[in-house]
KOLVOLUM-56931 format. One record per residue: x, y, z of N, C-alpha, C in turn. Coordinates in steps of 0.1 Angstrom, whole numbers, plus 5000, padded with zeros to 4 digits. Example, Ala and Ser with C-alpha at 12.3 -4.5 7.8 and 13.67 -1.06 7.14 Angstrom:
513249435078512349555078513249675078 512849785071513749895071512950005079 
END
This chain:
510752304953510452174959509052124953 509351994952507851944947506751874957 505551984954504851934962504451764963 503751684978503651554977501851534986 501251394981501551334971501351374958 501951234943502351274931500751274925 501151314915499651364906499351194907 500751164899500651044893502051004896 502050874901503150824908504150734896 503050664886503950624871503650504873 504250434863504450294861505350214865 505150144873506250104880506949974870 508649954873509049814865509149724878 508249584871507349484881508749364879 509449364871510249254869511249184880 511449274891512049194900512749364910 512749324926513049424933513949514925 515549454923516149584919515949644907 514849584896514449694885513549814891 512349724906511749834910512749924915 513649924923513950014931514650094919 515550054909515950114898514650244895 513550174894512650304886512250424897 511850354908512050424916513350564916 514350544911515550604915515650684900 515450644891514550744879513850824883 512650814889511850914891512251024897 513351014906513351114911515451174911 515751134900517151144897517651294899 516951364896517651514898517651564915 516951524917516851544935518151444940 518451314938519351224936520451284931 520951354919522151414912522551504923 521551604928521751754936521951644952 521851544955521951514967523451424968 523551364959525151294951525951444952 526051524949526951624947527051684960 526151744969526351774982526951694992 526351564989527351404995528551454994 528951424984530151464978531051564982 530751684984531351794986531651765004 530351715010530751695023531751585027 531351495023532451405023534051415021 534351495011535451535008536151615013 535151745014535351855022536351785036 535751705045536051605053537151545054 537251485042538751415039539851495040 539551625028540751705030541551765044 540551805053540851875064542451805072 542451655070543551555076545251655067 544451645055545851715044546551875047 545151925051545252045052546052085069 545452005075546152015088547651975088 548151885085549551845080550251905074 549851985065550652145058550752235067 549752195075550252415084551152365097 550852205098551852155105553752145105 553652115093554952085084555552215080 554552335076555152465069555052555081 554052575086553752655096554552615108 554452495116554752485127556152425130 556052355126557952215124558752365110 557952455101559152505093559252635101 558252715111557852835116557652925104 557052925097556353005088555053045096 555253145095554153245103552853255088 553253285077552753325073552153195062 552653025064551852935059551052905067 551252895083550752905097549052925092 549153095089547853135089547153085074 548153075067547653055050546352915049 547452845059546752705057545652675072 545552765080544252795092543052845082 543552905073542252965065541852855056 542952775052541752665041541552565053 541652525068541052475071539152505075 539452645077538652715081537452715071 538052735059537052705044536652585043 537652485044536952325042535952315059 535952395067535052345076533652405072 534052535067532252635064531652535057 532552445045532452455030531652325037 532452265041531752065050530152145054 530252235070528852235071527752315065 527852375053526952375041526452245032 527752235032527052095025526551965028 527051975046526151905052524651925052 524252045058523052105059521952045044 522652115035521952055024522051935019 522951805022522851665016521551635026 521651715043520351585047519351685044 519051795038518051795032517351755022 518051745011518151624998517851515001 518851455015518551345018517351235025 516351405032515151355034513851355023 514051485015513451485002513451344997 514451304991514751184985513651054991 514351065005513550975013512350945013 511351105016509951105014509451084997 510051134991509551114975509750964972 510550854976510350714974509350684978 509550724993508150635007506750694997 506850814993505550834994505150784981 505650814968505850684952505150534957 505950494968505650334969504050374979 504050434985502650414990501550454984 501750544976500850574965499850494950 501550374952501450264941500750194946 501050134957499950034969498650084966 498350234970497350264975495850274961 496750324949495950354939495850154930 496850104929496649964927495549874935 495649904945494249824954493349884948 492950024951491650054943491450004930 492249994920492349954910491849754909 492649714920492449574918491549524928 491049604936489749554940489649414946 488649384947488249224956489349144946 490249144937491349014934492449094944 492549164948493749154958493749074968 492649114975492249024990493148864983 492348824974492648704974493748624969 495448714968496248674964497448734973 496448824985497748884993497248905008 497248905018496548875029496249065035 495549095038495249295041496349265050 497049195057497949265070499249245056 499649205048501149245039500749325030 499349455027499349525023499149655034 498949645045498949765052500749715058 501049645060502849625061503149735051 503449675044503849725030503949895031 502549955033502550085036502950145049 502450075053503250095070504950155071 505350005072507049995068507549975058 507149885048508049905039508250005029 507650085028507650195018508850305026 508850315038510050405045511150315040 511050205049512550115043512650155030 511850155017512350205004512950325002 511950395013513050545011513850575015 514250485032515450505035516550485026 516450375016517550335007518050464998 517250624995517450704985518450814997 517550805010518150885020519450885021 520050755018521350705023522450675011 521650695000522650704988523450814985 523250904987524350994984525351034995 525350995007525950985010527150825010 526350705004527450655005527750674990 527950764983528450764971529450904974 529350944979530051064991531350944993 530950875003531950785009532650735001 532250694990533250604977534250734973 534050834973534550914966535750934972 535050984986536151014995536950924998 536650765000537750704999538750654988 538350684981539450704966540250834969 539750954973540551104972541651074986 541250994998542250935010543350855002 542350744994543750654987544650724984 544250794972545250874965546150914969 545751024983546651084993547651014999 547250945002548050845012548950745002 548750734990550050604980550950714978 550450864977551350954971552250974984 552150964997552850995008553550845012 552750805013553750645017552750545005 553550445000553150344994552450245004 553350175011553050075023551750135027 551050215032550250275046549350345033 549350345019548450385013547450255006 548350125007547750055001547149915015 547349945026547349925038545049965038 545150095032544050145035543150125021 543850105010543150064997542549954998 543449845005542849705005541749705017 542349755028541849725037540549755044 540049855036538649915040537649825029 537849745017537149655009537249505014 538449485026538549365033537749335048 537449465050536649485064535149525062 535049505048533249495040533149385035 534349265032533949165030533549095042 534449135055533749025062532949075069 532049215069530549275073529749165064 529749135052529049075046528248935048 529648865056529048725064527948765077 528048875078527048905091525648975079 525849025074524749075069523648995060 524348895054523548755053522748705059 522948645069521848595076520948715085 522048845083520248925088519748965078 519748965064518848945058517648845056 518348665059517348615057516248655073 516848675085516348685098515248825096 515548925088514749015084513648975077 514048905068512848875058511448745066 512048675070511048575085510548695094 511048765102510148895105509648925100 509548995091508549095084507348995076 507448835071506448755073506048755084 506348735097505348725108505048815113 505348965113504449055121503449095105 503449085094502149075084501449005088 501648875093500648765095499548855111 500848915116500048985130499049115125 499649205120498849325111497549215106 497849135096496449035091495349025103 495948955109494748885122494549065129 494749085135494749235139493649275131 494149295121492549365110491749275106 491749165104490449085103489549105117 490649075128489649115141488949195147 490049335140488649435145487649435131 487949385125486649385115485749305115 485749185126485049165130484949095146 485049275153485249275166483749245170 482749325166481249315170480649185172 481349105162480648975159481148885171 482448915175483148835189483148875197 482548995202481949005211480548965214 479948915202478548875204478548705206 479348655202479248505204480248445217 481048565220481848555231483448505231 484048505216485348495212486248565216 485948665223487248755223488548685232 488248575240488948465247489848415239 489348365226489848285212490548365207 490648515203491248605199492848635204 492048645213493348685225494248605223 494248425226495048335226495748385213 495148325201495648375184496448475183 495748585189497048715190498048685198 498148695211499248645221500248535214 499848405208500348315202501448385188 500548445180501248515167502248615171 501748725187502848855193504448765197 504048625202505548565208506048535195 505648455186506248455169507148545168 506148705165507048805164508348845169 507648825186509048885193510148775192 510248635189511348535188511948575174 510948605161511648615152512448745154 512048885160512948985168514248965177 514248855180515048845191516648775178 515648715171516848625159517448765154 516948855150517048925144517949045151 517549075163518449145170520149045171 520048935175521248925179522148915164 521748895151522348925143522949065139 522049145145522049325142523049355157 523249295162523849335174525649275174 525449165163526849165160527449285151 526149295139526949365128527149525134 526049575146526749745153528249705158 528349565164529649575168530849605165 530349505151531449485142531749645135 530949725130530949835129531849935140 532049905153532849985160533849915161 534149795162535449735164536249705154 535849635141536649645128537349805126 536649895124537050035123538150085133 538150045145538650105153539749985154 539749885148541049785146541749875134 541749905124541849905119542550055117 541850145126542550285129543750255139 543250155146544950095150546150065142 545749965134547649945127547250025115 546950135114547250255104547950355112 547350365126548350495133549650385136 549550235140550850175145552150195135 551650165125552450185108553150315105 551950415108552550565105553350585115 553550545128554350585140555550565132 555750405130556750355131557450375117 556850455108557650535098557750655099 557550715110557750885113558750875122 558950775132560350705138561450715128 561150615114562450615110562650685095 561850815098561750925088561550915075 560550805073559950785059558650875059 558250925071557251045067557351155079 556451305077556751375082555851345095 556251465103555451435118553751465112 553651615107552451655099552051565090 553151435081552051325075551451235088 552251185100551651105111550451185115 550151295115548951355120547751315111 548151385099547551365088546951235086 547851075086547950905088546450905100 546850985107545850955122544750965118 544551115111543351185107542451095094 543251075090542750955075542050825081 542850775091542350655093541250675102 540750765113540050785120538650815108 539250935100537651015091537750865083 538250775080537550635073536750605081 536750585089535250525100534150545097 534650685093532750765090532550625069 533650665063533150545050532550435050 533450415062533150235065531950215070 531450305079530450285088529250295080 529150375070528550445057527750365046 528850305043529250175038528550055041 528650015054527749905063526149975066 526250065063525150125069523850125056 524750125044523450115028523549995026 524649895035524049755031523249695041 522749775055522049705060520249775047 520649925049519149985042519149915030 520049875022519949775011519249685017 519349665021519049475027517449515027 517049565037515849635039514549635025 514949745022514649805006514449684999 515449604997514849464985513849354994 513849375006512749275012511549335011 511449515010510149615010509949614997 510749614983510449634972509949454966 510249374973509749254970508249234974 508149274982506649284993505749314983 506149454980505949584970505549504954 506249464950506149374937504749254937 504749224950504249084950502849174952 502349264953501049334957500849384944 501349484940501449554925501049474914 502149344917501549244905500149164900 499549184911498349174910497449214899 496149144893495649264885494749224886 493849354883491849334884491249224878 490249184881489249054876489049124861 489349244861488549314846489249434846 490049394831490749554826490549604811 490749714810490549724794491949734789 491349674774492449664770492849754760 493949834760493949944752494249954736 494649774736495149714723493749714714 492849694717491449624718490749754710 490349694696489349804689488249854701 487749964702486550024713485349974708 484649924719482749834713482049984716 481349994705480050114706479450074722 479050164725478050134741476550114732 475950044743474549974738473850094738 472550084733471550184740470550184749 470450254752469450234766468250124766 467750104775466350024774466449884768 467849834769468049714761468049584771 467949474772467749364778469249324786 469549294797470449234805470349104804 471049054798470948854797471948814804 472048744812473048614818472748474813 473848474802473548334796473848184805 474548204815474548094823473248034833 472648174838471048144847470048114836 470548174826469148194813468248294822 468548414830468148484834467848584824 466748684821467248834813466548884820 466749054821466349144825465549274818 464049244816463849374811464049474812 463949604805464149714807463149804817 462749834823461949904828461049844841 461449694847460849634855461549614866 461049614876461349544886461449414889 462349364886462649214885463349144897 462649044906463249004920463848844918 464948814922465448674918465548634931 464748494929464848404941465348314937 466148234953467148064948466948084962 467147924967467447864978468347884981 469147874974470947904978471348054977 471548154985471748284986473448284976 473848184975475348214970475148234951 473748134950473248164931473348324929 472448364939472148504936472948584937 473648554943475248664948475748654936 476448494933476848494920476448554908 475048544907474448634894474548784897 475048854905474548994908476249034904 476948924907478449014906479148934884 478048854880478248874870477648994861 476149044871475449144859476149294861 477149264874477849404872479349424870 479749274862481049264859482149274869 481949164882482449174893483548994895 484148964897484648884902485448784890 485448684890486548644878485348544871 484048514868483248484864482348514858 482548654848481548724842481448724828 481748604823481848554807480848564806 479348574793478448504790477448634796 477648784798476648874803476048954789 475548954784475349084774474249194777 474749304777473849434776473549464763 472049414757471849464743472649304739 473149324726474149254720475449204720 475849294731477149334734477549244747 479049174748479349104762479749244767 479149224782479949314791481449344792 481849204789483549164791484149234779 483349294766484149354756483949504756 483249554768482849724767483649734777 484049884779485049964785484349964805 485349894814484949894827484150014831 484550164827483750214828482450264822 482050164812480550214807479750124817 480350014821479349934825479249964839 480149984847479850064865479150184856 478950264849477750374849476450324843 476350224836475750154834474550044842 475649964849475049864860475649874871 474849944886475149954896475049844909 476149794913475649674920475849704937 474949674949475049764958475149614964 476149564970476649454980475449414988 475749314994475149265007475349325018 476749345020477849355032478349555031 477449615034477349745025478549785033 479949895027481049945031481150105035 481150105043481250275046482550325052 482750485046484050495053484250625057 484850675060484950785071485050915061 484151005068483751165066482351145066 482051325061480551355062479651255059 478251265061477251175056476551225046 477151365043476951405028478151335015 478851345022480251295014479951145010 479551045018479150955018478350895014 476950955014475950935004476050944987 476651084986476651124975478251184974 478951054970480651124969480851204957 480651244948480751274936480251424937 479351454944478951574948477651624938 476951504931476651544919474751634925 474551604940473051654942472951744953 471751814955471651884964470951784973 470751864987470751824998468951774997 468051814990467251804986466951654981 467251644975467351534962468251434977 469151424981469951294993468851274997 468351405005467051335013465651275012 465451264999464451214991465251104992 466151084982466850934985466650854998 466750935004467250905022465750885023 464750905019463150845025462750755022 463250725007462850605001463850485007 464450545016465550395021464850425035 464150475038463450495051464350505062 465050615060466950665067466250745074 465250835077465150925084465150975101 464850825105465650775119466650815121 467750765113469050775110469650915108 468650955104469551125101468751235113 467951205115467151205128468151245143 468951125145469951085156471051135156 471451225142472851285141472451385143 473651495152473351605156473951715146 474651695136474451795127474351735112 473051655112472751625100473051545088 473451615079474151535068475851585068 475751715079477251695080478051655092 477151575096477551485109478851385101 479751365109480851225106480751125108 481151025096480650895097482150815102 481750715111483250695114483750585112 484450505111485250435101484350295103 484450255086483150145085481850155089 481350285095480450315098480150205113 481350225121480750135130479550215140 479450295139478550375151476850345148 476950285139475750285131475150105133 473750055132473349935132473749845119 473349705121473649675104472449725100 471049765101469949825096470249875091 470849995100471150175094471850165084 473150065085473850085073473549995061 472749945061472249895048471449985046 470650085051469850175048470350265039 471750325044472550435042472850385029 473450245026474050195015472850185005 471550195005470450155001470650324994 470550414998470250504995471550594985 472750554991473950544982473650504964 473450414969472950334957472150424946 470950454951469850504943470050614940 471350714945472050854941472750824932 473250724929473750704913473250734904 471750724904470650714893471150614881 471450464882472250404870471050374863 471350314855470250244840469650134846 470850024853470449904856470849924873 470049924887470349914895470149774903 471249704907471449574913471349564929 470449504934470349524950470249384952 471349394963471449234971471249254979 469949174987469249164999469449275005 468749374999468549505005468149525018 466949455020465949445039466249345044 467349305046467949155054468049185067 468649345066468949355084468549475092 467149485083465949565092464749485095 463349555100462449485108461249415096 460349385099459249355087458749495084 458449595094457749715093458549805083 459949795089460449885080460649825064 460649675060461249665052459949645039 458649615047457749685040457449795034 458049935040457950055034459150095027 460150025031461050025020460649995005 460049875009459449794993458949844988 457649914996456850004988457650104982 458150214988459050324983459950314971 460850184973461950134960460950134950 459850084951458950024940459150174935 457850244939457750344933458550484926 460050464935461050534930461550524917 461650354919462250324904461450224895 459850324893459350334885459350314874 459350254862460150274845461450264845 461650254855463450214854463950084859 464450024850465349914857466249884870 465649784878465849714886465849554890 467049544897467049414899467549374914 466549274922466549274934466749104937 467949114947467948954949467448914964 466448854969465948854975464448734975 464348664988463348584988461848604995 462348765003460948835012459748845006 458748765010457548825003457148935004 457449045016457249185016458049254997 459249214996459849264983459249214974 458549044976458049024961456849084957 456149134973454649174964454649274955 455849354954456049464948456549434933 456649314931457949284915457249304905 457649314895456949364880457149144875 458249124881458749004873459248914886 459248794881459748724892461048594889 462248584888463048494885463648414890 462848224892463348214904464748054897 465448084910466647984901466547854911 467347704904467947614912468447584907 469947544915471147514914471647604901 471147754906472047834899471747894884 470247784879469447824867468247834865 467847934859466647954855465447834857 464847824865463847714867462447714865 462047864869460447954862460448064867 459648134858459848294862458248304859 457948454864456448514863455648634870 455148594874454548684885454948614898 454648674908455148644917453848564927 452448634921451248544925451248374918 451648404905451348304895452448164902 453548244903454448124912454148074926 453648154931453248084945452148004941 451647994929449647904934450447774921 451747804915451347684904453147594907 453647644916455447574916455447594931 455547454934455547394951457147494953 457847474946459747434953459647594956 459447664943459347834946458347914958 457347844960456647874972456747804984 458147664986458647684998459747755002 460147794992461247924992461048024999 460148044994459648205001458948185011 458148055017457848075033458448005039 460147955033460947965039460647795043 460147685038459647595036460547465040 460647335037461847245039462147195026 461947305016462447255003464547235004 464847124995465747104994466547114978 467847164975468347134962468346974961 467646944949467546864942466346744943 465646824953464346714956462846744945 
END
């Protein structure tokens, strides 16, 4: 058995649900062949028992052969071991199958988001990607679960046809047509619950959505006192769901019906038919048994049958979901077509040709704007972030022509909105594992964390718990502050590092950053005069460009707009 999850889950074909679910069904074909063949043997196994029982009827009992009697008790006795073996093993196959899809598609989800990063958010809402892994990825694999046995079913009902034209013509072709005419008209029911399915599963995404935007920002509404507002929104979106459920049930409540009543009509004028030719001796009593037994074991085909067109149905609404996420692609990929650019060398100049900003090598360089959104912008082009990073060069070189990864080891950019996620606070600091515990907590002084590690009761192997909510926004920009500087990058990018600590602390932060990253490049966005007294350089922008740079004394005594900036003044863009 193969162990799960896959090393590597593969490439998936993006061209439309049924090529995905096709590759899907590639991947894992030999599990699929060995689960088709057990199908198979059970299913048939199954069929035959009707045949076999009608022989020991006809020879054994209606001829008194004692000794077909027993002949033919033993191959029923064989086709029953032979059925529950090969039952046993198809739903083993069957769940294999199952989990090896589900877990493929969640895998794809899971490694593509990391991969596509802040452009997913904005082309797919987070509640139709945790859907997606939630439910639809089972619905995918139910569809593997349930293939071999209905390919079981096809078989078997071909090996019944057969039987039954060779015994009566009339009552064999009674059952050839008539099991493809009681799937045609499943099909008018199954229609509209697919489209009733697909309107569902849009509105409980939209619920998963709001759901996780809210607890993500549950702190915030309880602080302003929204959780009133919440409530309505949710409550409002939960009735959505349950009406689109309710459409949806009553469609699914015809097609179970239809499922026992077509079948069971149908096992009717097959036994009415065989009566009334065992009456007038066009077949034996042991074929009317046999007639009974056939039309009764079709139930299980039929039922079989309706049962992969409902998981069909399913499957192409999950593999569609599936497609529409996948398709997505990073703000920034390499391209493998693409001759390789030499990497720059160290100590070389960071230019953003749009600010007319550059960055020396070895300074601490602080960028101030009035508008907090310039500086954002400039921070997520110098570290090749978002769909705007034309025009950056390291050295000589555009960012946008070197390999994604030279430039994340290159230029480290540490958010505003710092992200933390669950395990140790060693793990967390330093995921890579690359320092001793020594070395974090130097990090951890210079972010002036020591409060913070202080308050955990076992230290750095205390757990951090999801988004780090147990923690202040202080602490966790602290934590993220110190993350950061365990990289050791070339170029380190900090957005408003001390935004959401006190003056006291964020003075000894300043101090400390300063002196940590000494001769090493730095770039800080930020309008605090506690951060600026520390700058080697000073860059300040409006409306997004380069406007004057210097010292940080020099700009306060000779540029009015830059020194209402920073005491926070009534300067305006464009005055």
């Amino acid at each position: 058995m193969r162990s799960l999850p896959y090393d590597d889950p593969g490439t998936p074909d993006l061209r439309s649900p049924m090529h995905f679910l096709g590759w899907i069904g590639r991947g894992q074909w030999r599990t699929l062949c060995v689960a088709i063949f057990f199908g198979v043997v059970w299913m048939v196994g199954q069929a035959l028992l009707p045949a076999a029982m009608s022989r020991a009827i006809d020879e054994g009992i209606v001829g008194k052969d004692s000794a077909a009697l027993v002949r033919w008790c033993l191959v029923l006795l064989g086709l029953g071991v032979v059925s529950a073996l090969s039952g046993v093993m198809r739903h083993r196959m069957a769940v294999t199958n199952w989990l090896r899809a589900a877990f493929r598609s969640v895998q794809l989800i899971g490694w593509h988001s990391a991969d596509a990063g802040e452009a997913l958010p904005r082309h797919s809402p987070t509640g139709d990607v945790v859907a997606v892994v939630a439910s639809d990825a089972m619905r995918i694999g139910g569809l593997y679960d349930i293939f071999a046995r209905f390919i079981g079913a096809i078989v078997s009902y071909v090996v019944v046809a057969v039987i039954l034209i060779n015994a009566s013509l009339p009552l064999g072709l009674v059952v050839l047509i008539g099991v493809p005419v009681l799937l045609g008209l499943l099909s008018f029911v199954v229609r509209p619950l697919q489209r009733r399915q697909a309107a569902q599963r849009e509105e409980s995404g939209r619920l998963i959505g709001l759901g996780a935007d809210t607890v993500a920002g549950l702190r915030v509404l309880r602080g302003i006192g929204g959780e009133s507002t919440y409530l309505e929104r949710y409550a409002a979106q939960s009735q959505q769901v349950r009406a689109s459920g309710y459409r949806v049930a009553g469609v699914q409540s015809v097609l179970d019906a239809s499922q026992v009543f077509l079948p069971g009509l149908f096992v009717l004028v097959v036994t009415w038919l065989g009566a009334r030719f065992a009456l007038q001796g066009q077949i034996s009593v042991g074929q009317l048994v046999a007639f009974y037994g056939y039309s009764a074991f079709l139930v299980m085909p039929l039922r079989t049958a309706t049962e992969f067109v409902d998981r069909f149905t399913r499957a192409h609404i999950g593999a569609r979901k599936a497609i529409t996420i996948l398709r997505v692609r990073a703000d920034h990929v390499d391209h493998p077509e693409h001759e390789p650019t030499g990497e720059p060398p160290r100590d070389v100049d960071l230019v953003d040709e749009r600010s007319g900003v550059t960055v020396t090598p070895g300074r601490l360089t602080v960028v101030v704007s009035a508008r907090p959104e310039d500086t954002v912008s400039l921070a997520d082009r110098l570290g090749r972030f978002g769909t705007e990073a034309a025009g950056v060069r390291l050295g000589g070189t555009l960012l946008t022509d070197l390999p994604v990864e030279v430039v994340r080891r290159r230029v480290v950019v540490s958010e505003t909105d710092p992200r933390l996620f669950t395990g140790t606070l060693r793990s967390e600091l330093d995921p890579w594992g690359r320092h001793d515990d020594e070395r974090i907590l130097a990090a951890l002084s210079v972010a002036s964390g020591e409060d913070v590690l202080e308050a955990l009761p076992d230290g750095l192997d205390s757990d951090v718990e999801e988004r780090g909510r147990s923690f202040s926004g202080g602490q966790r920009q602290r934590l993220a502050l110190t993350r950061a500087l365990l990289t050791d990058a070339d170029t380190l990018v900090l957005v408003e590092p001390t935004s959401a600590v006190d003056a006291h602390t964020e003075a000894r932060v300043a101090g400390r950053l300063a002196a940590a990253r000494s001769g090493r490049t730095t770039v800080i966005m930020s309008a605090s005069p506690l951060v600026l007294d520390h700058a080697d350089h000073v860059a300040f922008l409006r409306g997004g460009v380069l406007e004057a740079s210097g010292t940080h004394r020099a700009l306060m005594r000779d540029h009015p707009a830059y020194r209402a900036v920073v005491v926070r003044g009534e300067y305006e863009e464009g005055d």
